[in-house]
N, C-alpha and C positions, 0 to 999 in steps of 0.2 A: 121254330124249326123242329120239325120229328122227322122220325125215320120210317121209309117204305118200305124197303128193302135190302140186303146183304148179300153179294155175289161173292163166291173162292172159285178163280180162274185155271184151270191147269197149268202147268206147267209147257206141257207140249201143246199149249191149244185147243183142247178139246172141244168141238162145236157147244157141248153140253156144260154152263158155268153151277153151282150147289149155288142155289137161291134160299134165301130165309125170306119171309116175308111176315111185316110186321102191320099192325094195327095202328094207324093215328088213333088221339086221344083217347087212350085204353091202357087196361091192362092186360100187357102180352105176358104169356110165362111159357118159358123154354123149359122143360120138366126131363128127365131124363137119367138113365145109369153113371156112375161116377166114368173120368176117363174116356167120354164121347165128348170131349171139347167143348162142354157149356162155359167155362171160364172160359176162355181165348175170342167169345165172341166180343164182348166187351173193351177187352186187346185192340182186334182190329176195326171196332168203328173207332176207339180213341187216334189206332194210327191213320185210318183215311179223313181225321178230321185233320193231321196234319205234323202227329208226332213224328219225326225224322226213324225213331225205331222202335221195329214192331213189339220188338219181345215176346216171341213166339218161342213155343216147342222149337226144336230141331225136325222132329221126327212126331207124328207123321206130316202136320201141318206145312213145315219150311220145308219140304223134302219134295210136297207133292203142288201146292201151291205158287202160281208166276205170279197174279195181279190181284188186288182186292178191289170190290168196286161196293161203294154206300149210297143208296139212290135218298136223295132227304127231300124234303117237302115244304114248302116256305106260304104263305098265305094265297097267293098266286101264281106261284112258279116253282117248278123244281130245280134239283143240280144233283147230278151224277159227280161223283168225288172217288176217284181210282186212284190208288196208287200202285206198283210195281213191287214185286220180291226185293227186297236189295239184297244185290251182289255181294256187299259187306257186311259191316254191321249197321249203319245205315245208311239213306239215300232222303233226297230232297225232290225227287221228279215227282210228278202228279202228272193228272189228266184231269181236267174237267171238263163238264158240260153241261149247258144250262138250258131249260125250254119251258114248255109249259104244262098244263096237267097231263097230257100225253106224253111226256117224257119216262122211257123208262130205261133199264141198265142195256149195256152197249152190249154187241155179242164180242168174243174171242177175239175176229180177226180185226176187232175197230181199236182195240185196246193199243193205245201209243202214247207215250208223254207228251204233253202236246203246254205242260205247265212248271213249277215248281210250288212247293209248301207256301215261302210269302205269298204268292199273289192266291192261291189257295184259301190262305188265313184272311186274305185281304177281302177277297170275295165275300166270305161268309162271314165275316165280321161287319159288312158292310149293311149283308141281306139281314141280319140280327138286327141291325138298328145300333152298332156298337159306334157309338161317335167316336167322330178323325183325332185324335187328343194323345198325348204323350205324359204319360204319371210322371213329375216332378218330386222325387223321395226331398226331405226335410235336408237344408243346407246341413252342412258336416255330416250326413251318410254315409258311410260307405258304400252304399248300391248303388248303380246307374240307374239315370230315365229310363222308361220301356214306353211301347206303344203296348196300349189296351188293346187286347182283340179275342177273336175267339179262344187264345192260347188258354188263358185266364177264366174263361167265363165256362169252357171243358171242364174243367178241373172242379166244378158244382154237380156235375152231373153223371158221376162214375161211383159206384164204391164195391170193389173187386172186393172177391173172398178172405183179403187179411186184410182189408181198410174196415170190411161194416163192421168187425168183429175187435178191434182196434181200443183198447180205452183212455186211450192217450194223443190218439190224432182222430181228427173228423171228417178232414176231406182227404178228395184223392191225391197222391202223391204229394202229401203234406210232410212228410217223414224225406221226401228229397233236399239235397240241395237249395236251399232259396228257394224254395216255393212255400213255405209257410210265410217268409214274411211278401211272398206276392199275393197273394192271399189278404193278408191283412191290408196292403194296402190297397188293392181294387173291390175288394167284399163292399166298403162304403158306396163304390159309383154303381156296382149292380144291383143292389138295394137300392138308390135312388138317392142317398145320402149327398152325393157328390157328381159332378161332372166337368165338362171342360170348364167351365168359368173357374168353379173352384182351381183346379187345377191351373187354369193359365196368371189365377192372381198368387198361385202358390209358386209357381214362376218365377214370377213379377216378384214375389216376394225374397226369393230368395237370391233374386239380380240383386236386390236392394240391399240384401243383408251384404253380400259380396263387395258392392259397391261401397257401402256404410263401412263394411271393414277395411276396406283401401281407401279409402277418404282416411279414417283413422290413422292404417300405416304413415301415409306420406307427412301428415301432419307430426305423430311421432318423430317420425325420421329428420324433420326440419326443424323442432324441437331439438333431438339430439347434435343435428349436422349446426344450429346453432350456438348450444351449450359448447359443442366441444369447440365452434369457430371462437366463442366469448376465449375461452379456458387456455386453451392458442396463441388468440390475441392479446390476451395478458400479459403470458409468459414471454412473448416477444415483446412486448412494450417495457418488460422489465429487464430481457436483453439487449433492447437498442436505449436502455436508460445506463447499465452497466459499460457500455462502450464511449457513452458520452454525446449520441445520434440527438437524445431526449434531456431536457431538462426536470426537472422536479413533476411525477407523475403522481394522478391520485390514487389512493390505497384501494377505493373500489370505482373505477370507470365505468360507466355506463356506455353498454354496445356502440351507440352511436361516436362518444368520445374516444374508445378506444381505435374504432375505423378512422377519424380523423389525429389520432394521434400517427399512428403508424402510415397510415402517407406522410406525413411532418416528417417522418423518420427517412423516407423516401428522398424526399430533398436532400438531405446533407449529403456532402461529399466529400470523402477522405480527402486532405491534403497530402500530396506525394512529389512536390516541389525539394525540400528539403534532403531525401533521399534518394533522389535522381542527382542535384550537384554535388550531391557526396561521393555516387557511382562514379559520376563523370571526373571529378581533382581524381579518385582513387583509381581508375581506367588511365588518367594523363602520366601518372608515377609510374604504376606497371610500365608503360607502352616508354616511357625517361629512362627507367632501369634498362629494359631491354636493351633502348638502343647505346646508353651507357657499357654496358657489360658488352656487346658487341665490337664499339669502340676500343674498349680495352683489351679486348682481345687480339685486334688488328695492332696496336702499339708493342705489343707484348712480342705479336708476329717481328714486326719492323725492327727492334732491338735484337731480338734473337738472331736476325739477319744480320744488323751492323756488328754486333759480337761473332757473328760467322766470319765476315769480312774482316775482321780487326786480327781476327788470329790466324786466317789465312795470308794476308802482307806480312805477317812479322813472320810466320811462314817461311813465304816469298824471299824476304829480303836477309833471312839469314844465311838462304842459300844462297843468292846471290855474295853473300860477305864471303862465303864457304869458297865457293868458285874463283872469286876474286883474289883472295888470298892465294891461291892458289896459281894461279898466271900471274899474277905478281913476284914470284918466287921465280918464274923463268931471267926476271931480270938480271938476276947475277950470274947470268952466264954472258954477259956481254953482248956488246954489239953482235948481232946473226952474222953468222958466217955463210961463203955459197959453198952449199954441197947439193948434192941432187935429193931431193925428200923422195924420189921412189924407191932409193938404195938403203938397207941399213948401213947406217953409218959403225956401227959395232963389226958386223960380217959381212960388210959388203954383195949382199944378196939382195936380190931384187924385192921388192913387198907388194904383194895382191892389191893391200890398198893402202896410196899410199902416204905421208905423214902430213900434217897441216906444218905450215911452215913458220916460223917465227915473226913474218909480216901477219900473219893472217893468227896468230896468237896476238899478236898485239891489237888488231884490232878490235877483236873478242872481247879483251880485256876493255878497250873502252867504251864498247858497247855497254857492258855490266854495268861499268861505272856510271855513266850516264844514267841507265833505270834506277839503279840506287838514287841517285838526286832525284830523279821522278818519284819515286817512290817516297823521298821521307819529306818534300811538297803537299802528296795528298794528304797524310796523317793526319795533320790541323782539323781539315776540313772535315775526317771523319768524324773524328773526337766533339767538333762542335755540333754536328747529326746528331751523335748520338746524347750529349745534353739534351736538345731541343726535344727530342721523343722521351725520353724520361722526366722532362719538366711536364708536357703535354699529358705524359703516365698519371703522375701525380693528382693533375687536375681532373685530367676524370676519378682516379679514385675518391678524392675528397667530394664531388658530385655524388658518385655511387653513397657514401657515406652519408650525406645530406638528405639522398634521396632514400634512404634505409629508414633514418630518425622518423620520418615524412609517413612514411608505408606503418611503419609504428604505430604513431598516432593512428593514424586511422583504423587500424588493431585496434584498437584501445576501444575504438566507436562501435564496433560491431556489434556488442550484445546490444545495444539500444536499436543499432539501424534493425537486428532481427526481430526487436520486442514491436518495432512502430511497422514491421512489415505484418508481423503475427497479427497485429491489433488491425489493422489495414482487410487483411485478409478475414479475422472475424468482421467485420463491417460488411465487407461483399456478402458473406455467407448470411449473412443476419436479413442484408436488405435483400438478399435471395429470397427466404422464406418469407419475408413480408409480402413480398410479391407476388407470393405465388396463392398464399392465404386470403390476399386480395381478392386476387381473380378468382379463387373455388369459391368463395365468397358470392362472387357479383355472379358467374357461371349457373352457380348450383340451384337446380330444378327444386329445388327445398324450398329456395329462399325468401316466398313469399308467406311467410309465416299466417298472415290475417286474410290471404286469399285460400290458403287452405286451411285455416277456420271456417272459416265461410262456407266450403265446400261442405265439408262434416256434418255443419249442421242443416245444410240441403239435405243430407245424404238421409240423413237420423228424422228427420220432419214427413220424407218421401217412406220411408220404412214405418216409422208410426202410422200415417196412412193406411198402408197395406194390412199393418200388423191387426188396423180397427174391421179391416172389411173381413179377414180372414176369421176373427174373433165372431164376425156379425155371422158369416159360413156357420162357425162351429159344427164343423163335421163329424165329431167323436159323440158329440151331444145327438146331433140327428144319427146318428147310427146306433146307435143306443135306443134313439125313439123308437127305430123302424125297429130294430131287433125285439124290442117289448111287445111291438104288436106282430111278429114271426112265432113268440112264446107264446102267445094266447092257444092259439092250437095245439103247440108243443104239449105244453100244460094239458090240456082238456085230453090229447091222444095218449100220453104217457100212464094218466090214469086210467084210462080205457085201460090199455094193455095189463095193468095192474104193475109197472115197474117197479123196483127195489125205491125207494124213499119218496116213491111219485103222492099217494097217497097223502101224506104230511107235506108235501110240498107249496109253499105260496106260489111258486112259479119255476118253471122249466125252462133257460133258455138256452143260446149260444152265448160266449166271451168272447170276441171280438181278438183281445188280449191273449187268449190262452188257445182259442181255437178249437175249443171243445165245451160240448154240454156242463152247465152246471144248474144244479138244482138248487133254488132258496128255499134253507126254510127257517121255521122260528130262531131256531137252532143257531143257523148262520147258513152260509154258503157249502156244498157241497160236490165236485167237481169228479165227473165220470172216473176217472181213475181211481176214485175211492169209495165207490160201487161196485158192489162184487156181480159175478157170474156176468156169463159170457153171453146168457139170455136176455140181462139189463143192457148192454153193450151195445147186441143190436137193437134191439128196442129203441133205445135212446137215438143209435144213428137213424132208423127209420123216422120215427117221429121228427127231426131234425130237417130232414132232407124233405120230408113231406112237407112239410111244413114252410119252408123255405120256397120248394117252387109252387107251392100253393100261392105264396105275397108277391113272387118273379109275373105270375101269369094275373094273380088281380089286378097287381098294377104295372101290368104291359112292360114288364124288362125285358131290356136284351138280351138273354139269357135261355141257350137251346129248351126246348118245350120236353125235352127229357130227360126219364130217371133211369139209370138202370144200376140194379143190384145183383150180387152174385150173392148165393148161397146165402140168403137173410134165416134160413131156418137150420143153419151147420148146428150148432149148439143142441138141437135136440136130436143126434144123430149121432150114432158114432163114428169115429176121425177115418177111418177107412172102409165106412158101407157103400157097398158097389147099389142097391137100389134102396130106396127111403120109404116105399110102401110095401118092405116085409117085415120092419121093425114096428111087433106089435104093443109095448111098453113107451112108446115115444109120447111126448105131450102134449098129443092130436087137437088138442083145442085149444092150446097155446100156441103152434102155429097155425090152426085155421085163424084166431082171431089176428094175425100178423098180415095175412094174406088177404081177409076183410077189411083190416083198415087198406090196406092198397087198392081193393076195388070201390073203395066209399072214397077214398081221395081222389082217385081217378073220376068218377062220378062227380064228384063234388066239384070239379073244377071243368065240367060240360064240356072237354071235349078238347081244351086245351091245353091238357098234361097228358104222355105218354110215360106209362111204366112199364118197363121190361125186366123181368126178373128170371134168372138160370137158377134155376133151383132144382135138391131130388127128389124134393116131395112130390107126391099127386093125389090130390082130395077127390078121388074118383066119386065120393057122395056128394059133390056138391057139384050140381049143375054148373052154375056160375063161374067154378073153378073151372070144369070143362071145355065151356066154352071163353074161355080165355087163353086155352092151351093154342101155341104157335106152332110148336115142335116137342112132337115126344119120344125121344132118344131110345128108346126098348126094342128092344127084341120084336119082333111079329113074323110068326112062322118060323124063328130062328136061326131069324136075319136080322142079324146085327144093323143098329142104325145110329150115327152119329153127324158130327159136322162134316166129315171126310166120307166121300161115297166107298163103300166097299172095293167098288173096281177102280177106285183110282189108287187104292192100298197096292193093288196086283199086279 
């Protein structure tokens, strides 16, 4: 994949889009005054290849630009890859279009989302040749899977004005988040080192590892849920041996012996004969008492009554003696004489009411006498009542008494009947947990100890496997291979250029490891970072990158057919020169030969490598430079010219 072309859309539509147009398999160079947007071109082909955001200026770029559109070129087809200003900070819409060598950027009023970024990435990861495949990071990771796709294989083919200049990071956006180590690990499959096989037995492997290590756990765990069933069932065999469940047990039982001990233990059954007729004689006394003391009570009533009556008659009959005596005394007045009883016989006056008369005194009188005889007939028969209930007193008390001694005893029994109920109740409790240790026992998903053996050593036999085929991959070794012969050129371009320790150097390559140039030499190992000037820096990233898609295109990788660099000649320039061809002390033949090697790599690779370089220099004496130029950002007539047209400034 290269690029044909770069469209900036207006804002309001303007019929007229700022086209760049670039050269397949060349070297294009964008040449130009500082401040005309040569960095930002780089920007937005990375965003129309699908970064979510642009990271643009504010001003003038976001201010005046709606759409970006990137026409790229593929063996037999092209695709127009548009995306939209975002609204925020960023957006995920696209537009694409795909057709054939006729195909070119869309005008103003076709521009519509018509996609988003995935199927975007999906497209041109497809048309790359990037096989369908999901990188599987090593078991215990912390990183997730990714799918491989263009996301990855961009990240080769960029290095902005502070990455080439960098002595500590190599690629682009290495220095982000997680991208150094995506990096390392898709660099292998773009090189060739690796691919889905690898990957799907790296998979496979690491199901296995997973599966290996859960086979372990559970075996563990039925280990453990064993020991501690053993350690359990001991202790309960030495508790249903202390209650008397068990007779004489062994000092060390063996599992099996201890399961049929403790069912044995199962069997027995408390006898509670003994302390049920004990409840029941001592239930029969209580319920004797009660109605005893009951009894007595009612006797108690009954006498109280007859002693009511006994001194109510004598009462009774003293009054009557009282009264009696009393009309009897009338007698000595002789035989009644007739007078009129309604007259006083003292004053001969009449009386209201009037006297009872001495017939009707007498009869009175023997009325009384009569109940007297009545009266001292009943006496006997009370007097013998009241024996008969106080004999009857007696006998229940002396019962009560009997039945006191009786309830005693059984007092007496109590701490025993409590010790055989306590011991009764340890026996349930005991043959409780036997029971229940049983069944987790016979339940528990652990419990085949020799089938999850078994398992394990599936698990560890199916892993060894995998572990042989992966070993047979060795993917760290072929990447290494491949990287040795990515150095052959490193090496030979490095000393071209005449870099700081290239000279003495055995070999120039990438570290894999470290992500950055290092140089062998006799010496030992030497690694960019501790290579001075900023001149070796880029050097080293040029030859690098050169170098790299020089082995991508020999040997047909997936990987976009371009380079582009910004400002590869900053270092000879100083940090805020607005044009690079008035500084007459700069070290003109130190970057013409930087600028040579890109047109010899370009050349050397007939047609298959595209470089594009934003740079301020312009080797106006070299033809060659000349016509390599795309766009030259200067002044003419003194008219300012940059990536933003003049009148879309106004």
């Amino acid at each position: 994949m290269q690029l044909l072309a770069l469209a900036l859309y207006h804002r309001d539509r303007r019929p007229t889009p700022r086209v760049l147009r670039f050269r397949p398999g060349a070297l294009n160079i964008l040449t130009g005054e500082s401040e005309t947007g040569k960095s930002e071109i780089l920007d937005i082909v990375d965003y129309c290849l699908g970064r979510s955001t642009p990271n643009l200026p504010d001003e003038p770029i976001d201010q005046t630009v709606g759409w970006y559109a990137l026409l790229v070129a593929f063996r037999d087809s092209r695709m127009v890859l548009a995306r939209p200003r975002p609204s925020g900070n960023s957006t995920t819409q696209a537009m694409i279009r795909t057709g054939n060598e006729t195909l070119d950027l869309p005008s103003a009023d076709e521009l519509t989302p018509n996609s988003n970024v995935a199927a975007l990435r999906s497209q041109l990861s497809a048309r790359l040749g990037i096989e369908d495949f999901r990188f599987q990071p090593p078991s215990g990771a912390a990183r997730a899977p990714f799918d491989v796709s263009i996301a990855q294989a961009a990240l080769l083919c960029f290095q902005n004005q502070n990455e080439i200049a960098d002595k500590k990071a190599l690629f682009h956006r290495q220095t982000e988040n997680g991208m150094a180590q995506a990096l390392k690990d898709t660099l292998p499959y773009f090189l060739g080192a690796a691919g889905p096989e690898q990957a799907l037995r790296r998979h496979y492997f690491n199901e296995a590892q997973r599966a290996q290590r859960a086979a372990q756990r559970k075996l563990d765990d039925a280990r453990r849920h064993r020991a501690a069933v053993d350690a359990n069932g001991l202790a309960l065999l030495r508790l249903a041996q202390g209650e008397g469940l068990l007779g004489e047990v062994s000092s060390t039982p063996d599992p099996e012996q201890i399961r049929y001990l403790l069912e044995q233990a199962l069997t027995v059954t408390a006898s509670t004969l003994g302390p049920v007729e004990i409840r029941d004689q001592r239930q029969a006394l209580t319920e004797e008492r009660r109605g005893l003391r009951e009894q007595l009570q009612q006797l108690d009533e009954a006498l109280a009554l007859v002693e009511r009556w006994q001194k109510q008659g004598q009462a009774f009959t003293g009054e009557l003696y009282l009264q009696l005596g009393r009309l009897k005394s009338l007698d000595l007045l002789g035989p009644e004489q007739d007078h009129d009883a309604a007259i006083c016989p003292m004053c001969t006056r009449p009386l209201d009411v009037p006297d009872a008369s001495a017939t009707e005194i007498a009869m009175l009188t023997d009325q009384l006498s009569e109940e007297l005889n009545q009266a001292q007939t009943v006496q006997p028969i009370r007097d013998e009542h009241r024996r008969s209930l106080q004999a009857e007193r007696e006998g229940v008390v002396e019962r009560l008494r009997v039945n006191g001694v009786q309830l005693r005893a059984f007092a007496a029994s109590d701490e025993r009947m409590r010790n055989l109920q306590e011991q009764h109740v340890r026996i349930a409790r005991i043959q409780g947990r036997i029971e229940q240790a049983l069944t987790a026992d016979t339940e528990s998903p652990a419990g085949d100890i020799g089938r999850l053996h078994n398992d394990l050593i599936l698990a560890q036999e199916n892993l060894a496997s995998l572990q042989a085929l992966i070993d047979e991959d060795d993917i760290n070794a072929e990447t290494e291979r491949r990287l040795t012969d990515v150095a052959a050129n490193m090496t030979t371009w490095a000393k071209r250029l005449n870099l700081g320790q290239a000279a003495a150097a055995d070999e120039v390559a990438i570290s894999l490891s470290q992500l950055n140039v290092v140089v062998r030499r006799p010496l030992g190992r030497l690694p960019l970072n501790r290579i001075g000037s900023a001149k070796n820096w880029i050097g080293y990233h040029l030859v690098a990158h050169l170098a790299l898609h020089t082995y991508f295109r020999l040997h047909n990788r997936p990987v976009p057919s371009f380079l582009m660099l910004d400002q590869p000649t900053q270092a000879f320039f100083p940090a805020k020169i607005k044009d690079a061809t008035t500084v007459q002390d700069a070290d003109w033949a130190t970057v013409t030969a930087y600028f040579e090697l890109l047109r010899d790599v370009a050349d050397l690779n007939e047609g298959t490598l595209q470089i594009i370089v934003c740079d301020h220099a312009n080797l106006t004496e070299q033809p060659w430079f000349q016509e390599a130029i795309v766009e030259n950002w200067r002044p003419v007539d003194g008219r300012r010219r940059a990536l933003i047209p003049t009148d879309w400034l106004d």
